[in-house]
N, C-alpha and C positions, 0 to 999 in steps of 0.2 A: 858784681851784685848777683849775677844770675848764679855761679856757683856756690855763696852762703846761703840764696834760696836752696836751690839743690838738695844741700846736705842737711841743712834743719827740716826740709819736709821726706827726706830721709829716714833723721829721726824720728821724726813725728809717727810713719808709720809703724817704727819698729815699736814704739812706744805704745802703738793703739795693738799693734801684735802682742804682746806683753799682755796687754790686758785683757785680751779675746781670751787666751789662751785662758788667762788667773779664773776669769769668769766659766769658763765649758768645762773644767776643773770641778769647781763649787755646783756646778749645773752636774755633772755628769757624778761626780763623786770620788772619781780616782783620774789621773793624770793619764790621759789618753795620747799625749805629745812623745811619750817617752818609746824607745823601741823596744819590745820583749826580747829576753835571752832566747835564742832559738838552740834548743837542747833538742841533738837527735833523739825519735822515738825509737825506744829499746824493747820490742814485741818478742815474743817470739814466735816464730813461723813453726808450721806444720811441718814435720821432719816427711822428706822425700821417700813414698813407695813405690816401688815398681811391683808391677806383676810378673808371675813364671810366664818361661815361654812357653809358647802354644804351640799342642803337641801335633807336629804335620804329621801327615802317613802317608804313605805314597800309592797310588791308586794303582791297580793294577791294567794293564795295558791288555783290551780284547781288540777280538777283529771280528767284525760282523759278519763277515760271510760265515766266519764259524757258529758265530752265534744265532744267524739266520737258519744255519744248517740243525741246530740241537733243536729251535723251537720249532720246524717242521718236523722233524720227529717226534718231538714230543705230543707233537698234536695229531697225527698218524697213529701213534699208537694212544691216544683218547680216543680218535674218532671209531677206530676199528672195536676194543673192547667195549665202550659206553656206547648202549641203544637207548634212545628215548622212547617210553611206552606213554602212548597216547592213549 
């Protein structure tokens, strides 16, 4: 007995699914149960730019003792010809 139960109240729900569905249909207006084609999106992308390379230069290599050596000179012969007149 318990398994003719079973399977008519089986049906029974597939019967009331059936009709959920007929009904949200008529409710909604187009058949929402169904699964859409799924078709790749066919965009097109921004074509890849690169920039130029960046122009290095290569520094020139001092030594400050020499360069310590030019700006007291330099400054030696300021101090000697330029007199401030007060």
């Amino acid at each position: 007995m318990y398994p003719q139960l079973l399977t008519y109240l089986l049906e029974f729900i597939k019967y009331q699914e059936h009709i959920i569905r007929y009904l949200l249909t008529l409710l909604v207006g187009e058949n929402m149960f169904e699964k859409p084609t799924e078709e790749p999106v066919n965009m097109p992308y921004r074509k890849l730019q690169v920039d130029d390379l960046p122009i290095i230069e290569t520094i020139e290599q001092l030594d400050y003792k020499i360069l310590l050596q030019e700006f007291y000179e330099q400054r030696r012969e300021t101090s000697q010809t330029g007199s401030k007149a007060c």
